[in-house]
N, C-alpha and C positions, 0 to 999 in steps of 0.2 A: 671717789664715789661715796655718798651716805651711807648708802645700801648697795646689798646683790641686786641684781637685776635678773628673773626669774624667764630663760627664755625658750622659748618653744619653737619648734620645726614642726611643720603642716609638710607632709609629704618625704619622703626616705630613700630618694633616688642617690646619683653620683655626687652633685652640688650638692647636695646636703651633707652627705657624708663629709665633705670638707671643709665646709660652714659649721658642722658641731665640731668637728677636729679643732678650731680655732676660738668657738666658745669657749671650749672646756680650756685653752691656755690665754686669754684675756681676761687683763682684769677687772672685778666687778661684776663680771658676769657666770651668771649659772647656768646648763642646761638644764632645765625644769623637764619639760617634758615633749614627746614626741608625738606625734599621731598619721596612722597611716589608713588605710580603709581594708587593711588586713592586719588585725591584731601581731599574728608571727611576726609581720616584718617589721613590726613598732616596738617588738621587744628584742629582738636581733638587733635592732639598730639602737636600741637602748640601752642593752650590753654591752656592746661594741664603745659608746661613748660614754659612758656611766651616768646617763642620765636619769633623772628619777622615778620619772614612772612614764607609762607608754598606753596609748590609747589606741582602740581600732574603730575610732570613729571622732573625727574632726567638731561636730558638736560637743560631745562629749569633754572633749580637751579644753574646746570654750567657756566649758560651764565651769571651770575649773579657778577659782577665785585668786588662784598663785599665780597663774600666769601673768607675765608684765605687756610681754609681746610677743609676737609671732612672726617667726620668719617662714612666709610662702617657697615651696621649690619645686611647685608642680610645674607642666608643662602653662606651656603660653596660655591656651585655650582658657584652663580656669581660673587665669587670675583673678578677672574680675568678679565672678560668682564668689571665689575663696576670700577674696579681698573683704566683700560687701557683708560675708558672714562672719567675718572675724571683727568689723566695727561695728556690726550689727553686735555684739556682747562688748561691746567696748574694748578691746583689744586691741594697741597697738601694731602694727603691721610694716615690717619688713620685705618688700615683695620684689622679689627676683625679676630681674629683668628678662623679657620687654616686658614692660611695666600689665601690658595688657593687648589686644588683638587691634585696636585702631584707637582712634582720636572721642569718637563717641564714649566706648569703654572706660577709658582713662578721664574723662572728664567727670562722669558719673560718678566714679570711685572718691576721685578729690571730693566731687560734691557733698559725697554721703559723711566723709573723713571730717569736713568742716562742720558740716549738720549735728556729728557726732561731738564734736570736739576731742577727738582722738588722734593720735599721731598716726601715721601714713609715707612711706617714702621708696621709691622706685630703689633696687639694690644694684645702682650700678657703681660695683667698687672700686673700678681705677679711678673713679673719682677723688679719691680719699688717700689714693696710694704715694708715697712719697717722692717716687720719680716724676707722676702725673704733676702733680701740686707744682715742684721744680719746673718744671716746663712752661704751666701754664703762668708762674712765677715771671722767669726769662723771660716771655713774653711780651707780657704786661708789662715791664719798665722801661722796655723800648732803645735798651742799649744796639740788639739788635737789627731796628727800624723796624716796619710794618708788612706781615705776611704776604709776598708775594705767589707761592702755590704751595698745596697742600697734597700729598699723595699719602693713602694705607691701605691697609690689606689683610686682609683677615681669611686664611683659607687652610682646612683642611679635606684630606681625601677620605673619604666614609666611605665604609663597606655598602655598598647597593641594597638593600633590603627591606622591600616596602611593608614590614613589620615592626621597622621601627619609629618613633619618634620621628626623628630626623626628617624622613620622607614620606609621610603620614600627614595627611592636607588636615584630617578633624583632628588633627593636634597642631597644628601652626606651624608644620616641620617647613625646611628649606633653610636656604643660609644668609637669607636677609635678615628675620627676626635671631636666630638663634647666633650667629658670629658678628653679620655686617651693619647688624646694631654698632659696634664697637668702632669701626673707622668712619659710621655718621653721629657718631657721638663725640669725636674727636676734632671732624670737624664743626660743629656745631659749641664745641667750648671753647675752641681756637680760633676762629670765622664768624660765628652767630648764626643766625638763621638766615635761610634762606628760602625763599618758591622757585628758584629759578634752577630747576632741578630735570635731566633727562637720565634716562637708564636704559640697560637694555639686559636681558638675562636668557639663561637657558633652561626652559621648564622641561620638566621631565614628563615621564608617563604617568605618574600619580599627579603632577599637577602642582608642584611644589618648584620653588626657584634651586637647582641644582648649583648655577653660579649665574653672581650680578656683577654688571659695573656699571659705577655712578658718576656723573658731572654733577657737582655744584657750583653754579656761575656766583660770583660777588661783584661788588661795585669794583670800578679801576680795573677790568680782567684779571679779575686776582679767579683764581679754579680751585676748588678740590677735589680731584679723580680717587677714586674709592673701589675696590674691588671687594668679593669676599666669593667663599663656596667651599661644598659640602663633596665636593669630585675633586679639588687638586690642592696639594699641599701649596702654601707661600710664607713668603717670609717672614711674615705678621710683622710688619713692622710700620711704623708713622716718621716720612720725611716732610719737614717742613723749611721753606726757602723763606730766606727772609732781606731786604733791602741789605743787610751788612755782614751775612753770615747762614750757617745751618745748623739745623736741630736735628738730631736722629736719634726717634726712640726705635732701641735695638730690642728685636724680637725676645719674646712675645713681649708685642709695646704695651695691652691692656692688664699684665699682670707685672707683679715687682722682674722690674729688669735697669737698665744701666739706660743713662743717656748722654749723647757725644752732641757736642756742639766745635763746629767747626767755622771760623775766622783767618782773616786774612792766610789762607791755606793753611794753617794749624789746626790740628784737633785735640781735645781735651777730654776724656770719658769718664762721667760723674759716676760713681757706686751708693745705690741707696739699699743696704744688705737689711737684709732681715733675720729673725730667730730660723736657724732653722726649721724648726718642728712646725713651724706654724706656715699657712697658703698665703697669707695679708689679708682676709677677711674681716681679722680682727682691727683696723682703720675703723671701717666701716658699723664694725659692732661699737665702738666707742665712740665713736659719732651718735649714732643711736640713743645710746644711755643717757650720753651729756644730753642731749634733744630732751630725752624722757624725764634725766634731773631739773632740767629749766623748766617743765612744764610746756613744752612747745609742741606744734602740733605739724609740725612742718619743718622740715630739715631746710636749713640757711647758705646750703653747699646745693643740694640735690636737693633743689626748691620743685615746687609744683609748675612753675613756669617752664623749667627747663624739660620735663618730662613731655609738656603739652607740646613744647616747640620739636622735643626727640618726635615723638610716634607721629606728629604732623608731619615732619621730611617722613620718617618712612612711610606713612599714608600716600605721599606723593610718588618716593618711589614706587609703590605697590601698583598706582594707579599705569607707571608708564607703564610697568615691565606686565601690567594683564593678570595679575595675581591676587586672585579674590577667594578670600577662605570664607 
């Protein structure tokens, strides 16, 4: 890197907390600063990560001429407003996945991002992660052959409490956007896109998907069945069947974990270890920079295409399963 890279957190929840954790040990990058809509919690969380200065007002942080970029970690609902006022100052933008609440949303954002000529990119970091990469690696050279089905599974049991996030419909709660993003995400970089999609889920009293399950139909009956939910623990994990052999990314598959590929009845488990101290955000943070060092405005991994085509399948799932925030 030429330079530090000056970075900022919009918002002081959980995800964040673990995203500056990983700042501060990557390198090239700095945390600059924080900003939250309660001054306290922007300097508690600024303490906590030694960041340099802490704001209680997200404009204000904007106006702030050090900033390089900004990584969003609010809930889903305000991506795109938060998104729109951070290119709105020309700020780069980091923004937590799901990128935004539908296909309209997310189109918008790109638009303004190009308009702008500012960088922009959805933060889904198993993309970036070295196990994922491995896989999607495997894949692709076809020693293999060609994906015959795809199963994953994204679920854990949450405490019932319609105060929180989670199951709060004017925050985008349920466990389509917030987990089962992740195994139609997997299949959608493994598979491609597809429309030929059914689902079926269990909405709750608030009105939020509890648990879903998904079919994605491909050409040649090739399937990806997809679970996820926010009421029962599973195994997080992505198996995928292939003409010569098997892949299994072993739980939790969408963060740094280990993957077994099994052939002619042998199996073999790949280790992609990482620093301790650190969650693997930092892929993705250095992704970023180099994006920022090239002058690019659009990440070449976590393209703007691939976002349109993510929150399109979940628009469609959303549609079967009757789930309208």
């Amino acid at each position: 890197m030429t330079k530090e890279t000056n970075w900022a957190i919009l918002g002081c929840g959980k995800i964040a907390d673990k995203f500056a954790n990983d700042v501060e040990l990557t390198q090239g990058a700095h945390l600059y600063a924080v900003a939250s809509r309660n001054l306290d919690n922007a300097s508690a969380f600024k303490d906590t990560h030694n960041a340099t200065i802490a704001y209680g007002s997200y404009e204000e942080m904007l106006l702030d001429p050090k900033v390089d970029i900004v990584y969003i970690a609010t809930p889903h609902m305000f991506h795109k407003e938060q998104t729109l006022l951070c290119l709105t100052h020309k700020k780069a933008v980091l923004c937590e996945k799901a990128f935004a609440m539908n296909l309209e949303e997310v189109e918008e954002m790109i638009a303004f991002a190009k308009a702008q000529q500012t960088f922009l990119m959805e933060a889904l970091w198993t993309h970036f992660l070295p196990h994922y990469q491995f896989v999607l690696d495997t894949v692709k050279n076809g020693d293999l052959g060609k994906i015959k089905n795809l199963t994953a599974n994204f679920g854990f049991d949450a405490v019932y409490d319609v105060n929180t996030r989670l199951y709060n419909k004017s925050l985008g709660g349920g466990s389509l956007l917030d987990v089962g993003i992740y195994p139609v995400f997997a299949a959608l970089t493994l598979l491609g896109y597809t429309e030929n999609i059914s689902a079926w889920a269990l909405l709750g009293p608030t009105g939020v998907d509890h648990h879903c399950s998904m079919k994605l139909e491909y050409p040649n009956q090739v399937e990806a069945n997809l679970f996820s939910a926010i009421d029962e623990k599973t195994d997080t994990t992505c198996h995928i069947t292939l003409e010569h052999g098997e892949i299994l990314i072993n739980s939790r598959f969408h963060e740094p974990t280990n993957v077994t590929i099994i052939t002619n009845g042998t199996s073999k488990t790949y280790d992609f270890p990482i620093p301790e101290s650190v969650n693997g955000y930092h892929y993705e943070i250095l992704h970023c920079q180099k994006m920022l060092e090239s002058n690019k405005t659009e990440s070449d991994i976590m393209t703007f295409d691939k976002s349109k085509d993510l929150i399109k399948m979940l628009d469609t799932i959303r549609k079967n399963i009757g789930l309208v925030y």
